[in-house]
N, C-alpha and C positions, 0 to 999 in steps of 0.2 A: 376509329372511335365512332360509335354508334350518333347517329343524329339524335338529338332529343323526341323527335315525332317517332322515332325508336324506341322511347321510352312507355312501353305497356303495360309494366306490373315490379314490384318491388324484386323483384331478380335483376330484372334489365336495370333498376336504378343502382342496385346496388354494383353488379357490374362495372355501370360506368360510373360509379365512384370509387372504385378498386384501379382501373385505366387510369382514372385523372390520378393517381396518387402515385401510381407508378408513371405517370410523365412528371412528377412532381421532382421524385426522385432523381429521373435521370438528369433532369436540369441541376438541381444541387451535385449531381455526379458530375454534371459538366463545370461546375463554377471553381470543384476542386482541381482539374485542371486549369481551371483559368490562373488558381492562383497560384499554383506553379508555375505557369507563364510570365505570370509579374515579377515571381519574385527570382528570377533567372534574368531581369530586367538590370542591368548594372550601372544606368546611366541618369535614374534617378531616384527620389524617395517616392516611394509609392505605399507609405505603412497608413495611411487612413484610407486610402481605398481597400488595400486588404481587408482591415477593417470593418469595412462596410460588408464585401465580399462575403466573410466569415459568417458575419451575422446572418447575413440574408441566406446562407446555405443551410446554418443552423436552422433558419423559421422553416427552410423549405424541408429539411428533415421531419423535422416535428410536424409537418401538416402531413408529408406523405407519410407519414407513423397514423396520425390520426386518422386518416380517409382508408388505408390497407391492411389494419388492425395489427401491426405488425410491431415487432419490439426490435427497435433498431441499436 
C-alpha cells in the first residue's frame, strides 16, 4: 500500500481507496471463517459473540462496497 506522501493527484488517492477497500474485504472474508470456527466450537454458547461477528462483517462489507464501487 502506497504511503500517503505517495499520494500526488486524485488517481493515486483514488487508488489507494480502492486497496483500503479491498483490505476491508478481506478482513470480513476472514471473520466468516472466523465464525465457522466458533461455531464447530461444542463446548460452549458462543451466539452473542456471533452476533457481534455478523454484524461487524456486514458494516465491513458495506464499507468495502462503498470505498470499490462495487455491488456485492
Amino acid at each position: 500500500m502506497a504511503e500517503l506522501k505517495d499520494l500526488t493527484d486524485a488517481e493515486a488517492v483514488n487508488n489507494q481507496v480502492e486497496r483500503l477497500g479491498d483490505m476491508i474485504e478481506l478482513n470480513a472474508d476472514y471473520m466468516q471463517d472466523l465464525k465457522h470456527q466458533i461455531k464447530s466450537l461444542s463446548d460452549s454458547n458462543y451466539d452473542d459473540l456471533l452476533k457481534q461477528v455478523d454484524e461487524a462483517q456486514h458494516l465491513m462489507y458495506k464499507a468495502s462496497q462503498k470505498l470499490t464501487n462495487q455491488d456485492l
